[in-house]
C-alpha positions, 0 to 999 in steps of 0.5 A, a space after each residue: 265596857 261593851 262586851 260585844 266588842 271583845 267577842 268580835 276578834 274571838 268570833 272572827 278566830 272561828 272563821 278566819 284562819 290563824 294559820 296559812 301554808 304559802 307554797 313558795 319555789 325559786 324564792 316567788 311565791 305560787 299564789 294564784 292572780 286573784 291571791 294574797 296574803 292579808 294580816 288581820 287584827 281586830 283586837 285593838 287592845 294590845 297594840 304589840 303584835 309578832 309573825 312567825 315564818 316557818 320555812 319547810 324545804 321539799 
């Protein structure tokens, strides 16, 4: 087994976020143009994968 490939999801925690705060009003969200929001999983082991949404009202 290579295990320079089982670094890579581990390498890529370090610079990708594994957590984001979206601003939303009115029910739209407030990103910017040129902005989104994208799922990344390079870890191709375990193909069963879960999302949590946490809603702050301000």
């Amino acid at each position: 087994m290579d295990t320079d490939v089982l670094d890579v999801p581990h390498a890529t925690a370090g610079v990708v976020s594994p957590t984001v705060t979206l601003p939303v009003a009115d029910g739209t969200s407030l990103l910017g143009t040129w902005r989104s929001v994208v799922l990344v999983d390079l870890n191709r082991d375990n193909p069963r994968r879960s999302v949590r949404l946490s809603f702050v009202g301000g």
